[in-house]
C-alpha positions in Angstrom: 90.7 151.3 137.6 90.7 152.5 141.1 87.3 155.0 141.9 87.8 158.3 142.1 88.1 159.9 145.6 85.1 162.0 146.7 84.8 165.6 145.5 87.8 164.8 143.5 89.3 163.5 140.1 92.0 162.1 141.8 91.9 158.3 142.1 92.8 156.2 145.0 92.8 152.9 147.2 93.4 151.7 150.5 97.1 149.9 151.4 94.5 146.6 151.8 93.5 147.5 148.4 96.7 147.4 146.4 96.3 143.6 146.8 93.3 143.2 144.8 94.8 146.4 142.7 94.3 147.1 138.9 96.9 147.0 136.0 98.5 150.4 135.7 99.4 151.5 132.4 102.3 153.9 131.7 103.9 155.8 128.8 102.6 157.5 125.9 98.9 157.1 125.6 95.8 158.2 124.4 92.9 158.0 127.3 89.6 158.0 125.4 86.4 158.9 127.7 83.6 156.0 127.5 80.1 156.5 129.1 77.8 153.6 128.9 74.7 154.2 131.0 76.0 154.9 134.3 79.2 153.1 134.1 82.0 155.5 133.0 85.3 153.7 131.3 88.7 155.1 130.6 89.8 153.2 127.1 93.6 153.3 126.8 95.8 153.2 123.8 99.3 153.6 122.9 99.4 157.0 121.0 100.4 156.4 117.1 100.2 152.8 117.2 98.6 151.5 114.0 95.4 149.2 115.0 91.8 150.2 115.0 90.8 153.3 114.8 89.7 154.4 118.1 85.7 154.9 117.2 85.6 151.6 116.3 87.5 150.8 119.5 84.9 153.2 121.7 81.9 151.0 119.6 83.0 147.9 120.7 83.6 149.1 124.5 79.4 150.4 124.2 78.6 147.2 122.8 80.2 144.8 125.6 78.9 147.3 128.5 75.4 146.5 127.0 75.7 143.1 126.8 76.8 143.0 130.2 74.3 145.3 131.4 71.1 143.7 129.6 71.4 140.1 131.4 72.1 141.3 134.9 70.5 144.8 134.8 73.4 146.7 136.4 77.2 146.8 135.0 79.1 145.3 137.4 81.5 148.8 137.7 80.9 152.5 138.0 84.6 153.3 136.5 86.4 150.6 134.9 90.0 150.9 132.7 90.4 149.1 129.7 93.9 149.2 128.5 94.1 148.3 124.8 97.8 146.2 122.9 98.1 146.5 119.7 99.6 143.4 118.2 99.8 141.6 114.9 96.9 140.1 113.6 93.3 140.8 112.6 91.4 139.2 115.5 90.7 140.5 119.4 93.4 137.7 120.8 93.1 137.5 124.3 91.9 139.3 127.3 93.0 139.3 131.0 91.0 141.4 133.8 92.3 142.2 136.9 90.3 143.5 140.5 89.8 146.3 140.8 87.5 146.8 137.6 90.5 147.0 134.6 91.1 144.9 131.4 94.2 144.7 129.5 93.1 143.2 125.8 95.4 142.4 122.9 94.0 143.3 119.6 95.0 142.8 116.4 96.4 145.8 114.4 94.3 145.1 111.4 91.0 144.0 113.3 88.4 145.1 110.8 85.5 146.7 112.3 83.3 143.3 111.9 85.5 141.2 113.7 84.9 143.8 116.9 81.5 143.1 115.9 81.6 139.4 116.7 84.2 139.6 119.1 83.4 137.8 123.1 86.4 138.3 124.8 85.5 141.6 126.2 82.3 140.7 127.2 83.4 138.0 129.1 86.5 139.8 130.5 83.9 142.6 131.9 81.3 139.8 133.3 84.6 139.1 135.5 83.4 142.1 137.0 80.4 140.4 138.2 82.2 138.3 140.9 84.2 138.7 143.9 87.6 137.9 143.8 88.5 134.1 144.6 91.8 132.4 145.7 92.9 130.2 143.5 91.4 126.9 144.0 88.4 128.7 143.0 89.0 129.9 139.8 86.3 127.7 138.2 83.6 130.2 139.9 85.0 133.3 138.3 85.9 131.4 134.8 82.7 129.3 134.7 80.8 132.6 135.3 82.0 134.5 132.3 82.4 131.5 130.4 78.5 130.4 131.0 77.2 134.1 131.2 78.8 135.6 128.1 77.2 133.9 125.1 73.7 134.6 126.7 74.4 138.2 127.5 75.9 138.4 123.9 72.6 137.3 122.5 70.0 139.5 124.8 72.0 142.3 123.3 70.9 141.3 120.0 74.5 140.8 119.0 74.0 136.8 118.5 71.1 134.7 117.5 69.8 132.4 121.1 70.8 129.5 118.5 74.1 130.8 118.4 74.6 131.1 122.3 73.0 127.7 123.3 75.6 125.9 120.7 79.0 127.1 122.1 77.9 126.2 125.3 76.6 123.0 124.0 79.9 121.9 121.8 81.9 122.8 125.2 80.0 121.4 128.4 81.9 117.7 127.4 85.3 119.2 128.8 83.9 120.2 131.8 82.9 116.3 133.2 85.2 115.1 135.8 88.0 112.4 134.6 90.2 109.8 136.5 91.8 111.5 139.4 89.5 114.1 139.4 88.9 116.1 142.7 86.3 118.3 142.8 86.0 121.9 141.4 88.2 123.4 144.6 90.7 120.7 144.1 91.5 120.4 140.6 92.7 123.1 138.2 92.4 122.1 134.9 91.9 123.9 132.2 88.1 121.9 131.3 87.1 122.1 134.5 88.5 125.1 135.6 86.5 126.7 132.3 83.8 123.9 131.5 83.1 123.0 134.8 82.5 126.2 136.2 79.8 127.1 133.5 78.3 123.3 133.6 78.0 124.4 137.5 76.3 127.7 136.6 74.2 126.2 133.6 72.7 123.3 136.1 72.3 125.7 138.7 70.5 128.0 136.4 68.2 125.1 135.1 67.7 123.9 138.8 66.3 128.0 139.5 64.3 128.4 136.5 62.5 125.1 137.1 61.9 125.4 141.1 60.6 129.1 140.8 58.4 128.0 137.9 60.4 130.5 135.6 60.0 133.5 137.8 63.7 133.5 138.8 67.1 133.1 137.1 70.8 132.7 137.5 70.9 136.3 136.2 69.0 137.8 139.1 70.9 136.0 141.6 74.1 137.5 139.9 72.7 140.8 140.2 71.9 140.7 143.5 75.3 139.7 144.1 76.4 142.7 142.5 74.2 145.3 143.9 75.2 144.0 147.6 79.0 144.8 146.7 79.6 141.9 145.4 82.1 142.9 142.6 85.9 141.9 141.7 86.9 145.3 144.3 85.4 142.8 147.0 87.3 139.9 148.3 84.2 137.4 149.8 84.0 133.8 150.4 82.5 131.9 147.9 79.9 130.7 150.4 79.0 134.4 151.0 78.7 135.0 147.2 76.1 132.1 147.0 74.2 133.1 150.4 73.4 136.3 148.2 72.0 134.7 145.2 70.1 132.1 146.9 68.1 134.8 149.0 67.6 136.5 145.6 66.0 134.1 143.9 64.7 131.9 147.2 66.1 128.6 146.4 69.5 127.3 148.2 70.3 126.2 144.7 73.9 127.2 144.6 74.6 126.7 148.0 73.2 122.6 147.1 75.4 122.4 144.3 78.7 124.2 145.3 78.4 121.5 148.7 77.6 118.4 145.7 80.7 119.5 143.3 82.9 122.0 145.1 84.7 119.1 146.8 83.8 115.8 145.1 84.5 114.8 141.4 80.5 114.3 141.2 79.3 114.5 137.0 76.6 116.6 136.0 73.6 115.5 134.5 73.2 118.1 132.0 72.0 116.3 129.1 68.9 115.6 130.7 68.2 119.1 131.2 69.0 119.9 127.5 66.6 117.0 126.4 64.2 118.9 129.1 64.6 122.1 127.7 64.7 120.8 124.2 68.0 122.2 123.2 69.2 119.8 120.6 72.7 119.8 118.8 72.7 119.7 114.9 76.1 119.4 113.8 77.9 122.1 115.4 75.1 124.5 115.8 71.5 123.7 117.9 67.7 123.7 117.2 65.3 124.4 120.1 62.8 121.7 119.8 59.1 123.8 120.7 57.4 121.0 121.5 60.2 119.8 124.5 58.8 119.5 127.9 60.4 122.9 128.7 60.7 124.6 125.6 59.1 127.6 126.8 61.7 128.5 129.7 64.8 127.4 127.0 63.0 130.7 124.5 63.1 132.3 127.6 67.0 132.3 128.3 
């Protein structure tokens, strides 16, 4: 996970680096080469262990790196290591990333090639990427991002239907509310608001954008702004910093506003005005997008 030294194909850090350091993986393994545009990845897998075979595995890397890549227009790494379990099951189980740009994932050994297909954990393990390492009171930024991010980026790949990415989020946003004894984001670590609330903060924050730049900005270019400054999991910045960035991207103190209105206080969101506004409606457990909504237009647009 580290980046190579230059001139060489030797790897390396600083002391201050091992800190914020990425899993190592030892013993007997197969390293399989992954290029996806200019992001280079180093897929990992124990050598004779039954599972997927290790096309399907590469497939699956390409896939998530697109995702990634075709909501904020960069991927968030130039060398990244993916280091792959085999367990029992027939699923993708779990993923965990770590700074310094590495993911270890459990997969089941009898994942068929259609369940990689479907599967969200690495794309959300790789939008991790995308922000810079936070202590942990502040987990809810980094969770909230991938967590909020991921179904979209997911569907602007082509991999899910809008419908599809709008109702996940949808069925989920309830956990994230504040309850009795509640906080604020810095201040309490559950697992809904930790999760929930961090992508209700980036789905009213990316509502609040869209609407006062008349559609011309986006969450997503304030994340890749972020990004392209150094912003990445290798970087250690304040949260404040992180949001500075993204509100002189898209020219609206939007984040700043909001991390100040719910970083600290157990203030709700309104979100299901901004739903009714966009027309997103829940059916069941899926969604419709009602055209003739007030903002139907930007919700297409997403």
């Amino acid at each position: 996970g580290h980046p190579a030294a230059p001139g060489t194909s030797l790897r390396s850090t600083t002391l201050a680096g091992l800190r914020r350091g990425p899993y190592a993986a030892f013993g007997d393994l197969d390293l399989v080469p992954v290029r996806e545009g200019d992001a280079d990845f180093t897929l990992a897998v124990p050598r004779g262990a039954p599972g997927p075979a290790q096309a399907e595995l590469v497939a699956w890397v390409e896939r998530s790196a697109r995702a990634v890549r075709s909501t904020l227009g960069i991927f968030p790494a130039r060398h990244a290591a993916l280091v792959v379990l085999p367990v029992s099951g027939d699923d993708v189980q779990v993923g965990f990333s770590m700074a310094g740009s590495s993911i270890v994932l459990r997969v089941g050994r009898d994942t068929p090639p259609d369940a990689l297909a479907r599967d969200w954990v690495l794309t959300h393990e790789m939008l991790h990427f995308a922000c810079p390492t936070q202590p942990a009171a502040r987990d809810w930024a980094e969770e909230g991002l991938a967590t909020y991010v991921e179904p979209f980026a997911r569907a602007r790949a082509g991999l899910v239907s809008r419908e599809e990415a709008w109702a996940g989020l949808v069925r989920g946003f309830g956990f994230g509310q504040p309850q009795a004894g509640d906080e604020g984001l810095d201040r309490t670590r559950t697992w809904g608001r930790v999760y929930w609330g961090g992508a209700l903060f980036y789905f009213v924050a990316d509502y609040a954008i869209r609407v006062r730049t008349g559609g011309k900005k986006t969450l997503f270019d304030a994340l890749s702004a972020v990004v392209r400054d150094g912003g990445t999991n290798a970087a250690a910045w304040p949260l404040e910093r992180v949001f500075a960035v993204g509100d002189a991207a898209t020219g609206v103190p939007v984040l700043t506003e909001l991390l100040l209105a719910h970083g600290a206080r157990a203030a709700r969101f309104d979100y299901e005005a901004a739903l009714a506004d966009l027309g997103v409606q829940r059916r069941g457990e899926g969604v419709v997008l009602d055209p003739t909504a007030p903002r139907a237009a930007l919700a297409r647009a997403w």
